[in-house]
C-alpha positions in Angstrom: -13.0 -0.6 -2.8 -10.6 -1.0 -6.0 -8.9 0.7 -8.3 -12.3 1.5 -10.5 -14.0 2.1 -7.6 -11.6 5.1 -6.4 -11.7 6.6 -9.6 -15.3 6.8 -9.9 -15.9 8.3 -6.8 -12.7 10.6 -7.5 -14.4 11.7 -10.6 -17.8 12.4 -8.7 -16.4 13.9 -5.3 -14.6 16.8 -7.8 -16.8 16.7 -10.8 -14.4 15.7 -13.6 -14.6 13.0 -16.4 -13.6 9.7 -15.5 -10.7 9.7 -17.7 -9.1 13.0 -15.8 -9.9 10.9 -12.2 -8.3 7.7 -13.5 -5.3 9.7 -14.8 -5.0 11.4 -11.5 -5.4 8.2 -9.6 -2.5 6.5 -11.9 -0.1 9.3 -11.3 -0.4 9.0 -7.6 -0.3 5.5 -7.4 3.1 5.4 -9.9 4.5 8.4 -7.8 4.2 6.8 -4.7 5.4 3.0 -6.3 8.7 5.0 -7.7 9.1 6.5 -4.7 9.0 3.1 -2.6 11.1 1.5 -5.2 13.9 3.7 -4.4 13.8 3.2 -1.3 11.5 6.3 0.3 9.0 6.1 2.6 5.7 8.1 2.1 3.9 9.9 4.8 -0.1 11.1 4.5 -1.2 12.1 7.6 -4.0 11.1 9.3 -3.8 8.1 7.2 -0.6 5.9 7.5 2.6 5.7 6.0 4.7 3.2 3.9 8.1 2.2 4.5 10.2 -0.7 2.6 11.9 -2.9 5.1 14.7 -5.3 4.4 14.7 -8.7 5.6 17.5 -10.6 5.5 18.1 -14.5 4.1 16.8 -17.3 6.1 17.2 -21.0 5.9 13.0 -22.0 4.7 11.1 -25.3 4.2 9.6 -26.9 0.8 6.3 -27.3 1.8 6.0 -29.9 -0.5 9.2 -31.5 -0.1 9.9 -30.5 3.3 13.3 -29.7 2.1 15.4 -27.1 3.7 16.3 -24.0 1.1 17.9 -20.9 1.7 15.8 -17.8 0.9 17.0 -14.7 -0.8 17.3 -11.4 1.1 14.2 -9.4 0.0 13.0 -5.5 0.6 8.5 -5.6 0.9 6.7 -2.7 1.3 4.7 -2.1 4.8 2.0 0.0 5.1 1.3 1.3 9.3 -1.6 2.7 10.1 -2.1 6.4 11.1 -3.8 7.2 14.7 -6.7 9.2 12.7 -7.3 6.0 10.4 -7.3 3.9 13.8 -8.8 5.6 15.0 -11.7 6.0 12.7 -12.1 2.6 12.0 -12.3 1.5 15.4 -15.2 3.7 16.3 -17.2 2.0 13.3 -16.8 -1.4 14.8 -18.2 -0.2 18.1 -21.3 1.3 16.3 
C-alpha cells in the first residue's frame, strides 16, 4: 500500500472526499515526522512504535575504492513492531 492508496481507503472507510482523507493523512504523517525530528518517539498501540537511535562514527570502506573513510555520527529512525501487528501478520502466513 502507498501513500494514494491510504488515502483512498481513508476517504472510503469514513465517507469523506478525497481531498479531506489526503489532508488528514498529511497531518499525521508531518505530526509524527516533527515529532521524530525532535527527538520523540511515537507509540500506537497494537501497532509498533518509532524511536530515533543514534549511532555513533565508524571507520567505513569505499566500496569502489576500498578506501577506508570515517563516517559521520547519524540519528535514523526505527520502527518495532507491536505484539498485535506480530501477531497478526504471523497468523496470515500460516493460513
Amino acid at each position: 500500500m502507498n501513500k494514494s492508496e491510504l488515502i483512498e481507503a481513508l476517504a472510503e472507510k469514513i465517507n469523506v472526499p478525497i481531498r479531506e482523507a489526503a489532508s488528514i493523512t498529511n497531518t499525521i504523517i508531518d505530526t509524527m515526522s516533527d515529532a521524530l525530528a525532535r527527538g520523540e518517539s511515537i507509540e500506537i498501540r497494537g501497532f509498533g512504535s518509532f524511536v530515533v537511535k543514534e549511532y555513533g562514527s565508524y571507520t567505513g570502506r569505499n566500496p569502489k575504492t576500498g578506501e577506508k573513510i570515517q563516517v559521520a555520527p547519524k540519528k535514523l529512525p526505527f520502527f518495532k513492531v507491536g505484539k498485535d501487528l506480530r501477531e497478526k501478520v504471523d497468523q496470515n502466513r500460516k493460513k
